[in-house]
N, C-alpha and C positions, 0 to 999 in steps of 0.2 A: 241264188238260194243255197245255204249250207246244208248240208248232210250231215248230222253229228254220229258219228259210228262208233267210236271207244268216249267211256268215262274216268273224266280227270279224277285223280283221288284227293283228299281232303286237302291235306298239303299244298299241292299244287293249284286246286280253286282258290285256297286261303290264301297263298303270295298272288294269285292272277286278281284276286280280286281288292289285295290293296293297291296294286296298280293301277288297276280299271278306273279305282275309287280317284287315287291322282289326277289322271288323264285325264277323264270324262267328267269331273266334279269339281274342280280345285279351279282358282281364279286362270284366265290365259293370259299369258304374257302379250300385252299391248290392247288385249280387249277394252271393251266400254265399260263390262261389269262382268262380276263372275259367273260360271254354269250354276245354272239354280237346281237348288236341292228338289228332288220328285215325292209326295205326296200322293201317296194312294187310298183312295176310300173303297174299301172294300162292304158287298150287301150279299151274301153267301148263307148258308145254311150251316146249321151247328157240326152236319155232317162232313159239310166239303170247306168248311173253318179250321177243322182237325186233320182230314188229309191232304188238306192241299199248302195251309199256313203252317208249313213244320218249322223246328228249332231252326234246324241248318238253312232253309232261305229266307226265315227271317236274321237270324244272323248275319249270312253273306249279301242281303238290303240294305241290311245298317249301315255294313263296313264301307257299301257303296252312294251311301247318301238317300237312301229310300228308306222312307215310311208308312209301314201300313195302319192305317185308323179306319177301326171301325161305324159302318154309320148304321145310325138307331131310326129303323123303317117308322116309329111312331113321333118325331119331330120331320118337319118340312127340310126339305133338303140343303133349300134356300140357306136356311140356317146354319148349315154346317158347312165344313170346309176350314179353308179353302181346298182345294182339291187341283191337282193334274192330272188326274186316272181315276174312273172309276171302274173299277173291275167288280162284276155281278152273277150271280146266277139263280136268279128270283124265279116264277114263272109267273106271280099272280101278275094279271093283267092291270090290278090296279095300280100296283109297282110298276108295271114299265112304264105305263103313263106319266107315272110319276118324272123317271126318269126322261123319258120325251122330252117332257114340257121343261126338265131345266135345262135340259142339252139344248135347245131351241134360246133359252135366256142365256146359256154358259158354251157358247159353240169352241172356243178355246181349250174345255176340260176334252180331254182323250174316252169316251167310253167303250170297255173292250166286254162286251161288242153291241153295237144297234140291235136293241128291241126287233125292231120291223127286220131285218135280216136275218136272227137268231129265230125269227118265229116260222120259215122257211124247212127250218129241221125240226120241228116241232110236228112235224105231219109225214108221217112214211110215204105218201100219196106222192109231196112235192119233194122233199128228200132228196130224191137221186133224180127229178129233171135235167138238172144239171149237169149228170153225168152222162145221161144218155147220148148226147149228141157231141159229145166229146170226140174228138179225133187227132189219138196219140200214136199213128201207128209209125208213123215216122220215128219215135222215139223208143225204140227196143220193146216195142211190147204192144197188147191191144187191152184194153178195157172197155169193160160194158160194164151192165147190170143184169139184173135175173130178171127171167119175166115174171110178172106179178101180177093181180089181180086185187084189189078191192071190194070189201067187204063192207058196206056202213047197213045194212040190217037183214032179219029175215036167215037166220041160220035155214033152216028149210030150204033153201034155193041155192045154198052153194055148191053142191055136185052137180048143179045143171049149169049154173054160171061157170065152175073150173070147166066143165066139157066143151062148153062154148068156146070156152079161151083157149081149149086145145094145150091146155099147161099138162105135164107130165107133174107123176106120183114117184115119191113122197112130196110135199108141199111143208115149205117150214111159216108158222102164223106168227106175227107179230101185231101188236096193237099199233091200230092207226096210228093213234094220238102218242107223241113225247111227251109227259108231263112233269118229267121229272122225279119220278116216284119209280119204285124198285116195279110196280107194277106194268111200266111203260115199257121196260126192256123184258118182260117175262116170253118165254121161247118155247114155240109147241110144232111139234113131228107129225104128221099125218100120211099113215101110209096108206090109207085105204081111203073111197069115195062117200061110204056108207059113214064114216068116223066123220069127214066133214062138216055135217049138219050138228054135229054137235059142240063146235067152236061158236065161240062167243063176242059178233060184232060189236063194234065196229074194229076192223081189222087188215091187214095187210098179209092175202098169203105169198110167198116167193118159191120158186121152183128151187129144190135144193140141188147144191151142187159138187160132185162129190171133190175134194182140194184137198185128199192127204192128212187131214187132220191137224193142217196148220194155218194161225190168219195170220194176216200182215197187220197191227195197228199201227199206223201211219200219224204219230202226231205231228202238231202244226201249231208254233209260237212264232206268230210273224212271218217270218222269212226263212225262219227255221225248221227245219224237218230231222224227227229221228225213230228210226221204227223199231218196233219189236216183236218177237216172234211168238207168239201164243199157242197152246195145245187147243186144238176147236170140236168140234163133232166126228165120229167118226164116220168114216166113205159108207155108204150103204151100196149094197150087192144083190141081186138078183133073187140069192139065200134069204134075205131081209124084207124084200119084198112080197116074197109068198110068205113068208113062214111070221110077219107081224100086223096085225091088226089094231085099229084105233087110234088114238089121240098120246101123245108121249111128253109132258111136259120135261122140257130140256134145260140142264145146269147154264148158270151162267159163264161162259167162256171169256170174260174181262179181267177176271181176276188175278190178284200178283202171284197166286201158288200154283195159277195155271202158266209161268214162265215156261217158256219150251228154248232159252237160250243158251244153258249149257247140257241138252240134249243130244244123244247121238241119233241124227237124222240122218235119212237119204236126202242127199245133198239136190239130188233133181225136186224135192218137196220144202227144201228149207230155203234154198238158196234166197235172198233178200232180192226184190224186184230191184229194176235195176234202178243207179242212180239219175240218169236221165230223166226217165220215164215218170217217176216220185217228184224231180222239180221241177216239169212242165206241169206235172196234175196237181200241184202246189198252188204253183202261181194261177192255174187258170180256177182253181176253185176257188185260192184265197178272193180273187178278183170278180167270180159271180156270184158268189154267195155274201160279198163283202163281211165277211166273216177273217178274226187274227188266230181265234184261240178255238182250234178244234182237230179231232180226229177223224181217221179213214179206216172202217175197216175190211181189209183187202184180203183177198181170196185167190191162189192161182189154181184153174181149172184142171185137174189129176189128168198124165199124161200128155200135157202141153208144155212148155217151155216160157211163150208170153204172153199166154190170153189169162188175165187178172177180171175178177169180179170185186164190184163195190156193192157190199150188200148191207152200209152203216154208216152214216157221217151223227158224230156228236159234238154238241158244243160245251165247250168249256171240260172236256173230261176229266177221267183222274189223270192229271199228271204226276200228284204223288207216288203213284205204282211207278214211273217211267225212270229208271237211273240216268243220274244225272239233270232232272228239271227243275233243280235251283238254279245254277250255272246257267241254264237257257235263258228261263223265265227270269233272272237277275238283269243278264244281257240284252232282251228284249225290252226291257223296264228300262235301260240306260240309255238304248236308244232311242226310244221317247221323248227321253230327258236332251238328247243330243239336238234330236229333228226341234225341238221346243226351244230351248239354246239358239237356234242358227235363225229360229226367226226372230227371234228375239233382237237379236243384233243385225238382222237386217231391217229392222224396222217393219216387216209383214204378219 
């Protein structure tokens, strides 16, 4: 699995990738037939059509043989096409269905990513099972999760349910449900027990953890990994604890102006987890969650060195925010196009 740590500048993807285009796309000398051209149907939202479909990597698809065409959710799918990818990010369930049933008629197209797997992160509950029982410690570091609690109804009961579970205060609440709406990622602070009862199931509290005020997003295109450093919450203090009371709705920390990469940090708080450690929890998430296209958002514990928290897996995120994910997401598209190719001539 690669690490992409520096981005190429314009120039340099521009020659890289009329070469790629040669290589990977251009008839082979002695083949049966040439590398076929890739075709992608893309079913996205107006939203993530705009930051994620930019000039530059629809440009640098061109140059390398990919197309992206849109598909119209109000004809059958059947209908349209042909296709080698479908790349999506829908939630209504009658759309996946949709898609199910032709991936079931078209086992040949590429879909990134499975319905049935994608809806794994769609619930904070199931979220991080898969993380839990992870065992990285052989690899420069340790990862968990926070402890957490659930919340599906009855506000009035949860100062007795947190006491039961023995979680410590502050507690940060998240909505159970991902639904893809700005409302799914919204982020509330509770420093006190009496504040509690007045969050709004169904929900996910997590014990907060104080990291410096920096995450790790950890994205993942295939095989690919490249992280970045984000400004997050800041540590809360003993000062903070007596002296705030209530419920605190919390900014979103995903954002590209919250960049923290050409910030001067203390390096015991920025330092990039290591590379080991990022492509064994690659490969072993890509592979349980059977998930290509998604992030990790990573947390290292203040004062520790390699004990890292995953308190976030998304699917399909902005990679528009991430520098350099034309270049990825091109390369990953070509090798598609490669794996497709070699069965091709091998007759499977």
């Amino acid at each position: 699995m690669r690490l992409h740590a520096e981005v190429r500048d314009e120039m340099e993807e521009s020659e890289e990738g009329a070469v790629m285009s040669s290589a990977a796309l251009s008839p082979i000398i002695g083949a049966a037939a040439p590398a076929p051209r890739l075709v992608v149907g893309y079913a996205l939202t107006k939203k993530k059509v705009k930051s994620f479909l930019q000039p530059k990597l629809l440009l640098l698809a061109r140059k390398n043989g990919i197309s992206f065409v849109s598909i119209d959710e109000s004809l059958p799918l059947s209908e349209q096409g042909p296709f080698d990818v479908i790349l999506h990010k829908i939630t209504r369930k009658e759309w996946q269905q949709v898609l199910e049933d032709y991936h079931e008629e078209h086992p040949e197209v590429t879909v990134l990513d499975p319905p049935n797997a994608i809806k794994h992160l769609n619930n904070r509950q199931s979220m991080l099972e898969e993380v839990a029982d992870l065992n990285l410690s052989n690899f420069y570091g340790e990862v968990c999760t926070p402890r957490q609690l659930v919340i599906t109804e009855d506000p009035s009961s949860i100062p007795t349910a947190v006491a039961m579970a023995g979680l410590t205060l502050p507690l940060v609440a998240k909505p159970l449900v991902v639904d893809g709406t700005s409302k799914g990622h919204e982020l509330y602070l509770a420093y006190d027990e009496a504040s509690l009862s007045m969050l709004d199931p169904p929900l996910v509290l997590q014990e907060f953890i104080n990291h410096g005020g920096i995450l790790f997003k950890v994205y993942i295109i295939g095989e690919t990994i490249q992280v970045v450093r984000r400004f997050s919450l800041p540590d809360v203090n003993t000062y903070d604890l007596l002296n705030n009371v209530g419920v605190y709705r919390l900014p979103r920390v995903s954002c590209a102006a919250a960049s923290a990469e050409d910030a001067d940090l203390d390096p015991l708080i920025a330092e990039l987890p290591p590379r080991p450690l990022l492509e064994k929890l690659g490969r072993e998430l890509r592979g349980r969650l059977g998930l290509r296209l998604f992030n990790i958002d990573m947390i290292r514990e203040l004062g520790t060195k390699d004990r890292y928290y995953i308190i976030d897996i998304n699917y399909f995120p902005g990679y528009g925010k991430m520098p350099g994910y034309e270049r990825m997401f091109t390369d990953f598209l070509l090798s598609l196009a490669q794996s497709k190719y070699k069965r091709y001539l091998s007759g499977t």
